[in-house]
PDBQT receptor file of N, H, CA, C and O in Angstrom, charges set to zero:
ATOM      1  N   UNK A   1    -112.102 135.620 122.113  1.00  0.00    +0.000 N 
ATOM      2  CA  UNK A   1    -113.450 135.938 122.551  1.00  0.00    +0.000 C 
ATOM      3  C   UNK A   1    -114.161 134.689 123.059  1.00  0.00    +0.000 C 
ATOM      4  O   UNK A   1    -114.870 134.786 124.060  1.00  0.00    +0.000 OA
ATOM      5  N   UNK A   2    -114.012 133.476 122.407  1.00  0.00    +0.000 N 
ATOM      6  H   UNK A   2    -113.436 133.397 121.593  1.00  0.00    +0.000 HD
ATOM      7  CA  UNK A   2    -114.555 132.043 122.887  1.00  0.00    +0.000 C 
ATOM      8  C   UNK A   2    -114.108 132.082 124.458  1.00  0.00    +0.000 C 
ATOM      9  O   UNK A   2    -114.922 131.832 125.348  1.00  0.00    +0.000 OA
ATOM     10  N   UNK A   3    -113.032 132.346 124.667  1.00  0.00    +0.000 N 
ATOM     11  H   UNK A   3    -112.371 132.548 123.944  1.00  0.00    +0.000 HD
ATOM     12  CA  UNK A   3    -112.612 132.025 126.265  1.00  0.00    +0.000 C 
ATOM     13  C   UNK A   3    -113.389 132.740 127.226  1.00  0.00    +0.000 C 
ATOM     14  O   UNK A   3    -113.313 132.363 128.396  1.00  0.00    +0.000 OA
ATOM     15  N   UNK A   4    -114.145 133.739 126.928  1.00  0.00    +0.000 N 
ATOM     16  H   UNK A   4    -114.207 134.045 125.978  1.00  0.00    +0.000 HD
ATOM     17  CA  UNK A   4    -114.887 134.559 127.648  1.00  0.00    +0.000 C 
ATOM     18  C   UNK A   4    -116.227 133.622 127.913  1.00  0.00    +0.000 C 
ATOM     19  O   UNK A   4    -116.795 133.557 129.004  1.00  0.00    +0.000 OA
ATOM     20  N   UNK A   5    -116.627 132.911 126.728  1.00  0.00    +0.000 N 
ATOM     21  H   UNK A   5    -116.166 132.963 125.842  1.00  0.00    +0.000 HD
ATOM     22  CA  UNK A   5    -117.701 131.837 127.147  1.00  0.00    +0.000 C 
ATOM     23  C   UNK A   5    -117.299 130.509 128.074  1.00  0.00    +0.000 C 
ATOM     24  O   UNK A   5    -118.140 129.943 128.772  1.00  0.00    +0.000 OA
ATOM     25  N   UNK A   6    -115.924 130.091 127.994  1.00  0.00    +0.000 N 
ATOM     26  H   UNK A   6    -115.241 130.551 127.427  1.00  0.00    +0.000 HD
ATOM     27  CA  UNK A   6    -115.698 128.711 128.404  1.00  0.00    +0.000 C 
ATOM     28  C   UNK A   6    -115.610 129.447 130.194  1.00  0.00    +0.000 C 
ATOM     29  O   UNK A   6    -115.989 128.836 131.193  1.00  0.00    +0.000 OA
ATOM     30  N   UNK A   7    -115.095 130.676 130.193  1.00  0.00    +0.000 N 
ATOM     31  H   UNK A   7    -114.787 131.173 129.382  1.00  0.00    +0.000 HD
ATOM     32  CA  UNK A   7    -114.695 130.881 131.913  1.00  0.00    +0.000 C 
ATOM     33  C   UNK A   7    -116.025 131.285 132.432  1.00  0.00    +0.000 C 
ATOM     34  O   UNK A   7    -116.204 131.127 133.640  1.00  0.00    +0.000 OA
ATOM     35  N   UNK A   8    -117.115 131.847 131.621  1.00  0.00    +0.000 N 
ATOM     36  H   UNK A   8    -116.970 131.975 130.640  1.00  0.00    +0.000 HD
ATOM     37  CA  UNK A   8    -119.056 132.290 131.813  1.00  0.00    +0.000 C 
ATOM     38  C   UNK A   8    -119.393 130.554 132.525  1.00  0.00    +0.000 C 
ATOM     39  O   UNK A   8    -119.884 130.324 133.630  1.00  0.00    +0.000 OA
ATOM     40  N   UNK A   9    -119.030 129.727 131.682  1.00  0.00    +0.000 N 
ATOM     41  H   UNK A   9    -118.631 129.915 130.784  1.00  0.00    +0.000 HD
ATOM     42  CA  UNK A   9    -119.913 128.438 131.957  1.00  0.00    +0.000 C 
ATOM     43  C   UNK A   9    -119.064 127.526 133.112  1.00  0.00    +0.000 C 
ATOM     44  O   UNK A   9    -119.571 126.662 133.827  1.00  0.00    +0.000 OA
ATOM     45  N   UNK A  10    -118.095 127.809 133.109  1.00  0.00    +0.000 N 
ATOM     46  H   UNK A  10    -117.683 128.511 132.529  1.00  0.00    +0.000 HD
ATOM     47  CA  UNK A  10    -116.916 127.134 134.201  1.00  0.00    +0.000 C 
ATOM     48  C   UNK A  10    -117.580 128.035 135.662  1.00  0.00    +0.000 C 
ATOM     49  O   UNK A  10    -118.075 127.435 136.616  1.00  0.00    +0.000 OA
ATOM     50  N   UNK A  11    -117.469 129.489 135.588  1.00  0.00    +0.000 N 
ATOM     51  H   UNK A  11    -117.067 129.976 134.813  1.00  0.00    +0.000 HD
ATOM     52  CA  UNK A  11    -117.795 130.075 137.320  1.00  0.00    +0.000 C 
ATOM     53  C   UNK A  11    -119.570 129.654 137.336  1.00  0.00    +0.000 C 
ATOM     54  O   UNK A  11    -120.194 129.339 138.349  1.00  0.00    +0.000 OA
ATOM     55  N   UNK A  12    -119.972 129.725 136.338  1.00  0.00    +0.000 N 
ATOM     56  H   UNK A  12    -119.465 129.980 135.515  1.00  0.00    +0.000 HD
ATOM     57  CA  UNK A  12    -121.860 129.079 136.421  1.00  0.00    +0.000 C 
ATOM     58  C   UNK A  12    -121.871 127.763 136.846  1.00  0.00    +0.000 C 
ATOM     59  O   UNK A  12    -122.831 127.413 137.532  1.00  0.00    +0.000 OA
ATOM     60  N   UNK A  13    -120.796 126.765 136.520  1.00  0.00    +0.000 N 
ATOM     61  H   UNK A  13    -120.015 127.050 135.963  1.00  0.00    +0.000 HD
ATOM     62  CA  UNK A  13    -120.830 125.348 137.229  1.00  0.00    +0.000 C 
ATOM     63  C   UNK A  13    -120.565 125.453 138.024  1.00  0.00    +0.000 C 
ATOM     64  O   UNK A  13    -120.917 124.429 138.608  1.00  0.00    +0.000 OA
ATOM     65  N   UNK A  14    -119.874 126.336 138.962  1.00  0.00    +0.000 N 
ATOM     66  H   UNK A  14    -119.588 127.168 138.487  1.00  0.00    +0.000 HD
ATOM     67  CA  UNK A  14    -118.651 126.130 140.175  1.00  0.00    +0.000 C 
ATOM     68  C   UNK A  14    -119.540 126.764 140.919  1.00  0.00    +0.000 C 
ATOM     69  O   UNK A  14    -119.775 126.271 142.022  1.00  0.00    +0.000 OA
ATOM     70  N   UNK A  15    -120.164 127.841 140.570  1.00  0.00    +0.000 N 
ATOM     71  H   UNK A  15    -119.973 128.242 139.674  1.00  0.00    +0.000 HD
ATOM     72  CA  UNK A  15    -121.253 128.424 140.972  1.00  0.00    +0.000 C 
ATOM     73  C   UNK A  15    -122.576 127.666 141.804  1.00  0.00    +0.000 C 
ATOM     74  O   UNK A  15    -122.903 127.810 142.982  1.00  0.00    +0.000 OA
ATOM     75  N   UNK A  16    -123.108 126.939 140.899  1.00  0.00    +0.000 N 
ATOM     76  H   UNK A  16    -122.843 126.822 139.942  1.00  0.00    +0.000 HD
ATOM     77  CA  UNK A  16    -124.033 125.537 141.164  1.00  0.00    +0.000 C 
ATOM     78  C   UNK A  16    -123.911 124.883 141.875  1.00  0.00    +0.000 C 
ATOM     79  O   UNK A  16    -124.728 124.278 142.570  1.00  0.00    +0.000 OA
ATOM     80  N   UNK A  17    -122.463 124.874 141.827  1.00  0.00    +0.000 N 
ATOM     81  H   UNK A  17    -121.799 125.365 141.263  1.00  0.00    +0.000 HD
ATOM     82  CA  UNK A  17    -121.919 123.564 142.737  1.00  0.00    +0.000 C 
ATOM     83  C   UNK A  17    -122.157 123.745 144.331  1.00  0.00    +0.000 C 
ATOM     84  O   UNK A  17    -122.582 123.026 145.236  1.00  0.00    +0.000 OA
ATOM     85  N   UNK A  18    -121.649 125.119 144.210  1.00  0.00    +0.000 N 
ATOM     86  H   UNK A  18    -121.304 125.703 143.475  1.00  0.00    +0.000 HD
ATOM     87  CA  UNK A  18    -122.000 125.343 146.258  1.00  0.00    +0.000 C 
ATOM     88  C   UNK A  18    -123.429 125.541 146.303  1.00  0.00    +0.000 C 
ATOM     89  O   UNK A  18    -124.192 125.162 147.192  1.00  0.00    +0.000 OA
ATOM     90  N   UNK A  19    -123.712 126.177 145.245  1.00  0.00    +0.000 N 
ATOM     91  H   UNK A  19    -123.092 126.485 144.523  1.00  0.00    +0.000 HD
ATOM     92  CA  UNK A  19    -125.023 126.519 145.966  1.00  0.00    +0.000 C 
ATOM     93  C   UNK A  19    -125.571 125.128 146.327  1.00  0.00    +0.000 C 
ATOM     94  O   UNK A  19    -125.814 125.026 147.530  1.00  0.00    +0.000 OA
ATOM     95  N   UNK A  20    -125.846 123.945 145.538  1.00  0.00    +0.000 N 
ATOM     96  H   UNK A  20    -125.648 124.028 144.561  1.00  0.00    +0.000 HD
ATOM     97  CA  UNK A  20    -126.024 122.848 145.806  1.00  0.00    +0.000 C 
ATOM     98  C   UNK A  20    -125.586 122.034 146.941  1.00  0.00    +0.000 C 
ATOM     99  O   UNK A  20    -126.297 121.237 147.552  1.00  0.00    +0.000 OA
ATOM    100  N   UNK A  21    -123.958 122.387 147.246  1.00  0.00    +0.000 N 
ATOM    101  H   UNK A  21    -123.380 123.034 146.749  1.00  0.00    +0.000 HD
ATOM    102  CA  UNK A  21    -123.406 122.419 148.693  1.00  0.00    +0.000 C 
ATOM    103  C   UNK A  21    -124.316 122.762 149.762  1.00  0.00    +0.000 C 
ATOM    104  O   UNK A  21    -124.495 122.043 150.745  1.00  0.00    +0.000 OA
ATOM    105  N   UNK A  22    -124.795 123.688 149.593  1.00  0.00    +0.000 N 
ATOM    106  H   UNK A  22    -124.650 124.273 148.795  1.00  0.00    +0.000 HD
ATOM    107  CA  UNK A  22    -124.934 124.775 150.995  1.00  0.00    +0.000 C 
ATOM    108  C   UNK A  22    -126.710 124.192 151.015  1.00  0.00    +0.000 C 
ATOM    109  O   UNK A  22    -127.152 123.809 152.099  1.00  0.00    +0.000 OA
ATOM    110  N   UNK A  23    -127.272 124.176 150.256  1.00  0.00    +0.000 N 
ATOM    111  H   UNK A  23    -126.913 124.487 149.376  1.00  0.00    +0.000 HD
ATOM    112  CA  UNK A  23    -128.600 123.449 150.112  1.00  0.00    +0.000 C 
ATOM    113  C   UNK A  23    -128.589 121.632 150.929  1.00  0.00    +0.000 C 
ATOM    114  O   UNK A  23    -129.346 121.127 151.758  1.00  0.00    +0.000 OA
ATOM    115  N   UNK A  24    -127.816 121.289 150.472  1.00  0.00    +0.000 N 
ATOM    116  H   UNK A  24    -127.201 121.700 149.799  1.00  0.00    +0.000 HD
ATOM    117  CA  UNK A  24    -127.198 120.153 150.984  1.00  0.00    +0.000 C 
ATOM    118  C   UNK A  24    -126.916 120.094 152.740  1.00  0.00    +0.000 C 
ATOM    119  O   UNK A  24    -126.879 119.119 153.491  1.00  0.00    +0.000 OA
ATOM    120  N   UNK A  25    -126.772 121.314 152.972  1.00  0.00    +0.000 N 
ATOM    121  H   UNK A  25    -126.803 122.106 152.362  1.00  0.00    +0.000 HD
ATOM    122  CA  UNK A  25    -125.809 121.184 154.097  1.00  0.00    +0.000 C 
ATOM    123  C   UNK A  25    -127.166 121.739 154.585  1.00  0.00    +0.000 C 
ATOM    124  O   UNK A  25    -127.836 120.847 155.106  1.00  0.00    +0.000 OA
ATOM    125  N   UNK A  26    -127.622 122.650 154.576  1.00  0.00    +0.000 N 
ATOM    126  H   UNK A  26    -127.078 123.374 154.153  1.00  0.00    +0.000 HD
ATOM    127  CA  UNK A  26    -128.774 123.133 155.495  1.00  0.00    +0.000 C 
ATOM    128  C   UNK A  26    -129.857 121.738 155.225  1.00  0.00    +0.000 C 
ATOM    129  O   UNK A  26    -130.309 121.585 156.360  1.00  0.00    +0.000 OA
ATOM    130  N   UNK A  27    -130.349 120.917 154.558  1.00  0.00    +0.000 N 
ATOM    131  H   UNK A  27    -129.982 121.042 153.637  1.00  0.00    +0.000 HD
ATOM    132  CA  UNK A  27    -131.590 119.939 154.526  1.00  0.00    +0.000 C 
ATOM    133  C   UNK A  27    -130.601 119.134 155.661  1.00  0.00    +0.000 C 
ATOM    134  O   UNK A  27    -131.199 118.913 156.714  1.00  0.00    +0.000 OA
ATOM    135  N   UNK A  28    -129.313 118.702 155.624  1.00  0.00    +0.000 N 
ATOM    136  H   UNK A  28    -128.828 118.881 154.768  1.00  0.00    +0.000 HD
ATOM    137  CA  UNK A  28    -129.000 117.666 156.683  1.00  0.00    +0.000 C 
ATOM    138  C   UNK A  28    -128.457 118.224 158.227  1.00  0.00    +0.000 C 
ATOM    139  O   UNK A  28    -127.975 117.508 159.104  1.00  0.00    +0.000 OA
ATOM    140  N   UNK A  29    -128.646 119.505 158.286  1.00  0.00    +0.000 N 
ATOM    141  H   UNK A  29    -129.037 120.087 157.573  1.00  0.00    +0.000 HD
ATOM    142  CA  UNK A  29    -128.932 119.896 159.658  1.00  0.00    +0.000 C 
ATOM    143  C   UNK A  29    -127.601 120.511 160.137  1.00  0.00    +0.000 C 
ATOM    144  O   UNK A  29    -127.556 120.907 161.302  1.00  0.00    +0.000 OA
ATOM    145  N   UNK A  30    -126.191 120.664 159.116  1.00  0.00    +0.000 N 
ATOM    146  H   UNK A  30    -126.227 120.342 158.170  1.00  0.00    +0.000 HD
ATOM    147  CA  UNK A  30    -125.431 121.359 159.665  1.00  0.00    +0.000 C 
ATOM    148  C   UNK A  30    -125.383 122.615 160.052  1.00  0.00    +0.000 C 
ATOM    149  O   UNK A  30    -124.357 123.064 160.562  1.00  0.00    +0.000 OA
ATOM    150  N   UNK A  31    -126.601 123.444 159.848  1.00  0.00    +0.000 N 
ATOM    151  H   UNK A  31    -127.435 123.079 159.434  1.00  0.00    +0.000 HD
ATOM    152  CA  UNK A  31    -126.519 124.460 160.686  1.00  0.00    +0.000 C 
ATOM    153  C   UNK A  31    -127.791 124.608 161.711  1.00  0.00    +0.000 C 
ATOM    154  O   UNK A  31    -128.504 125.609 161.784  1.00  0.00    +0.000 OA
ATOM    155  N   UNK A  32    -127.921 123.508 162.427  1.00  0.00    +0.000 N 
ATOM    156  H   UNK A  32    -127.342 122.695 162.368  1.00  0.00    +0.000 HD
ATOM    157  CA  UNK A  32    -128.897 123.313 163.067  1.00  0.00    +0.000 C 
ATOM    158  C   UNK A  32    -127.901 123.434 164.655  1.00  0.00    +0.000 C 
ATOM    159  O   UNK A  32    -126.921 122.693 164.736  1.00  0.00    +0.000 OA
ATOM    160  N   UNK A  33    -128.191 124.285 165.720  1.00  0.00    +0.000 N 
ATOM    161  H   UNK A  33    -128.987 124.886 165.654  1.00  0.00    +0.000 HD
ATOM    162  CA  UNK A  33    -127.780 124.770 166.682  1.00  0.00    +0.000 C 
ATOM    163  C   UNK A  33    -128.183 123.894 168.196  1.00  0.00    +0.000 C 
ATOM    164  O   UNK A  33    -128.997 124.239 169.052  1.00  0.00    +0.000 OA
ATOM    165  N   UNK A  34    -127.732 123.261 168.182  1.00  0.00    +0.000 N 
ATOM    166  H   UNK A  34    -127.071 122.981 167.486  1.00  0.00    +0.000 HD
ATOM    167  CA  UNK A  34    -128.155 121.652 169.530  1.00  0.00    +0.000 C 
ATOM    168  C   UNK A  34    -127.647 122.207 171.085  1.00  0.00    +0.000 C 
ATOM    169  O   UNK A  34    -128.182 121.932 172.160  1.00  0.00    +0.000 OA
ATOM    170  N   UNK A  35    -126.559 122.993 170.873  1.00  0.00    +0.000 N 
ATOM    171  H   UNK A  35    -126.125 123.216 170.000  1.00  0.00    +0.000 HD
ATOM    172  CA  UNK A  35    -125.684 123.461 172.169  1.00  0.00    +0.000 C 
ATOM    173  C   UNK A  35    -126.311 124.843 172.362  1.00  0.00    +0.000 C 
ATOM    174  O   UNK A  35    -126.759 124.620 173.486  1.00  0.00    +0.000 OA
ATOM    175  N   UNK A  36    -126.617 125.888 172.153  1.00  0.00    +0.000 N 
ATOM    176  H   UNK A  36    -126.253 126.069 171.239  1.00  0.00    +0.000 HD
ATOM    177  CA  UNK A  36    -126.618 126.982 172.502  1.00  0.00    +0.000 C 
ATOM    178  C   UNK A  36    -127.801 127.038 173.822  1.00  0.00    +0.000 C 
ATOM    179  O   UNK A  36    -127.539 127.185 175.016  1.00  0.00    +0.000 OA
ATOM    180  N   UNK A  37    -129.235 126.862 173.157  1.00  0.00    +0.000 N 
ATOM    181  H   UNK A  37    -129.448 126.743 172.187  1.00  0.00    +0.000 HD
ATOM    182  CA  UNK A  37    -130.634 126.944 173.771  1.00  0.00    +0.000 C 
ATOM    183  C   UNK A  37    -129.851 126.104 175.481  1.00  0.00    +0.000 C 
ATOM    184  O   UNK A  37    -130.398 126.365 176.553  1.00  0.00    +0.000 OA
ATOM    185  N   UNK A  38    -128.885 125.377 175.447  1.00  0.00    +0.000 N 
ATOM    186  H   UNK A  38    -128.440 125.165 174.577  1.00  0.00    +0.000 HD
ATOM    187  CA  UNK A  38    -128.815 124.538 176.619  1.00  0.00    +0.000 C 
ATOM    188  C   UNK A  38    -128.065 125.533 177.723  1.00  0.00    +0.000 C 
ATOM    189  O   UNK A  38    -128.452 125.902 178.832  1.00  0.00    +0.000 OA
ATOM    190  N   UNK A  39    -127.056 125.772 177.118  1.00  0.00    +0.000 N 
ATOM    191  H   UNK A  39    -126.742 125.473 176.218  1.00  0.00    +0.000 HD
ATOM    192  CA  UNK A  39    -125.837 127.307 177.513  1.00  0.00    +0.000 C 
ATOM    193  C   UNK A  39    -126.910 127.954 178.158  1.00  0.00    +0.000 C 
ATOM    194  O   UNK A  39    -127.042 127.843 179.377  1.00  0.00    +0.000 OA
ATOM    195  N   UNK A  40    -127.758 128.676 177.417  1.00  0.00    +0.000 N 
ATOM    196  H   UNK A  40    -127.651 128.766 176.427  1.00  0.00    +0.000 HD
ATOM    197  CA  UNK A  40    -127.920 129.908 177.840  1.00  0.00    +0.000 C 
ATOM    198  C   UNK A  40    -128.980 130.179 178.888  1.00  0.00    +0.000 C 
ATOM    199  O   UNK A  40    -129.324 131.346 179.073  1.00  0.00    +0.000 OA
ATOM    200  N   UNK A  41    -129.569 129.120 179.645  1.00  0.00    +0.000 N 
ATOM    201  H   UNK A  41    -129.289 128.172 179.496  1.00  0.00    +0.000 HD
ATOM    202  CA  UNK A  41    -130.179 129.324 180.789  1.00  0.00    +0.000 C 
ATOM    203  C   UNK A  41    -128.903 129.762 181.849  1.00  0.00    +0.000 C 
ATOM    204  O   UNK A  41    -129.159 130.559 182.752  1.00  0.00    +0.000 OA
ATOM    205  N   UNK A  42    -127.396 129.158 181.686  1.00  0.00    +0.000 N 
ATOM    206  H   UNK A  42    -127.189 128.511 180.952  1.00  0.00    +0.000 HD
ATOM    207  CA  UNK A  42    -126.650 129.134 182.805  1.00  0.00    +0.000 C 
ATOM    208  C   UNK A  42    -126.253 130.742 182.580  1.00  0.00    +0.000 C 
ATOM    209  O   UNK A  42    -126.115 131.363 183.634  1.00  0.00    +0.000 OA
ATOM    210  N   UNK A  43    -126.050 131.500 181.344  1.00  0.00    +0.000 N 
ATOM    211  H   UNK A  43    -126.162 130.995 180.488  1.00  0.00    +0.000 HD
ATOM    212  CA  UNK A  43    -125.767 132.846 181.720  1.00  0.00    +0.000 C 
ATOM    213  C   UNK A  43    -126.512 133.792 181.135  1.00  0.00    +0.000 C 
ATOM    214  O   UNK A  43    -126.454 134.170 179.965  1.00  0.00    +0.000 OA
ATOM    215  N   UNK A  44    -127.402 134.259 182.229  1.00  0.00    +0.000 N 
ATOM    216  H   UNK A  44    -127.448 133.953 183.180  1.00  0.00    +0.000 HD
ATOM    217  CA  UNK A  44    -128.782 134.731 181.829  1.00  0.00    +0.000 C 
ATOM    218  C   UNK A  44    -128.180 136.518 182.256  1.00  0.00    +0.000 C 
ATOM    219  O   UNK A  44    -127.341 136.592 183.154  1.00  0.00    +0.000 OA
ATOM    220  N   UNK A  45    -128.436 137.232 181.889  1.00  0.00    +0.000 N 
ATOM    221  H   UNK A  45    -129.117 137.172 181.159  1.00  0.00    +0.000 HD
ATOM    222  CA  UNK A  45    -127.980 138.442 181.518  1.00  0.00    +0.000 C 
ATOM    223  C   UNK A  45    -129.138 139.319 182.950  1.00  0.00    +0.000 C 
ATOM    224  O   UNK A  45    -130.032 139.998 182.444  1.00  0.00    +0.000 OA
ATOM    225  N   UNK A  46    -129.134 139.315 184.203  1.00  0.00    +0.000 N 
ATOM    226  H   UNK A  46    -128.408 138.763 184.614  1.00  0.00    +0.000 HD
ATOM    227  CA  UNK A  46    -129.504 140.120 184.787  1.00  0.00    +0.000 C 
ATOM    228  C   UNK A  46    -129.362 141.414 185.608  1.00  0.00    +0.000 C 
ATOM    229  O   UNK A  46    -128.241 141.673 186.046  1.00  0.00    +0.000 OA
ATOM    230  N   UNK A  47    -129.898 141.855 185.742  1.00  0.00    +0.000 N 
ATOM    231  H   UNK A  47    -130.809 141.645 185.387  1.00  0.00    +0.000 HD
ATOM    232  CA  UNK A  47    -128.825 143.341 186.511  1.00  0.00    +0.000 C 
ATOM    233  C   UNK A  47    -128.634 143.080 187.723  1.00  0.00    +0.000 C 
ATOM    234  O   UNK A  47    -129.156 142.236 188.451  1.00  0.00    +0.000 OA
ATOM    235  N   UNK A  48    -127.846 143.857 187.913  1.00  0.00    +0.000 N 
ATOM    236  H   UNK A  48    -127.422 144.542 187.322  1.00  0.00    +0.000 HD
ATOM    237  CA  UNK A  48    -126.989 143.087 189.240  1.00  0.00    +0.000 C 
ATOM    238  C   UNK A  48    -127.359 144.711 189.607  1.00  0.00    +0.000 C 
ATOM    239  O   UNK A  48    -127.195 145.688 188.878  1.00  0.00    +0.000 OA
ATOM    240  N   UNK A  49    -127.903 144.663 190.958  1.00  0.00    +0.000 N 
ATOM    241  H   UNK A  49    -128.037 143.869 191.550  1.00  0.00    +0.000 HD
ATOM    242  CA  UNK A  49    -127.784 146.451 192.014  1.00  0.00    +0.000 C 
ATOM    243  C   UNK A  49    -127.110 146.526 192.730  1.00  0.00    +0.000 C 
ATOM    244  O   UNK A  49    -127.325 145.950 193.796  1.00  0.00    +0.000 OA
ATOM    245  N   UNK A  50    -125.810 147.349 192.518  1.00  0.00    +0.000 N 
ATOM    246  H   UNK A  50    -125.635 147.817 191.652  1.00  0.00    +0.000 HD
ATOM    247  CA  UNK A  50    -125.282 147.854 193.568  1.00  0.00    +0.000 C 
ATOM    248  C   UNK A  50    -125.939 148.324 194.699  1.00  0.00    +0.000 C 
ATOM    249  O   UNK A  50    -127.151 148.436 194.515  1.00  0.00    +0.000 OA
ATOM    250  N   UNK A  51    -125.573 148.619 195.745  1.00  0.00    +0.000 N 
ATOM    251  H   UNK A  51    -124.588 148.529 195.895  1.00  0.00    +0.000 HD
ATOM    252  CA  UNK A  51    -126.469 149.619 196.763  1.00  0.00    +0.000 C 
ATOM    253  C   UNK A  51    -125.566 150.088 197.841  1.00  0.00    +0.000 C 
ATOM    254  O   UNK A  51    -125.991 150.839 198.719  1.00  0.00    +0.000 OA
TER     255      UNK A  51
């Protein structure tokens, strides 16, 4: 029954751990998007008329 506590507090650290990761990673800008806004003037989605 103890092992049920040691594997509770082991996935709660491991747990922590990314979240702390991912907190980490968004304050230093890895999901901060630099290329796209530049792209997307060149393919601008207009209708094209047949006639």
């Amino acid at each position: 029954m103890s092992i049920i506590f040691i594997l509770i507090g082991i996935s709660i650290l491991v747990a922590g751990t990314f979240l702390l990761l991912f907190f980490w990673a968004v304050r230093s800008g890895q999901y901060d998007d630099s290329e796209t806004p530049s792209r997307r003037m060149l393919f601008e989605n207009t209708p094209k008329h047949d006639e």
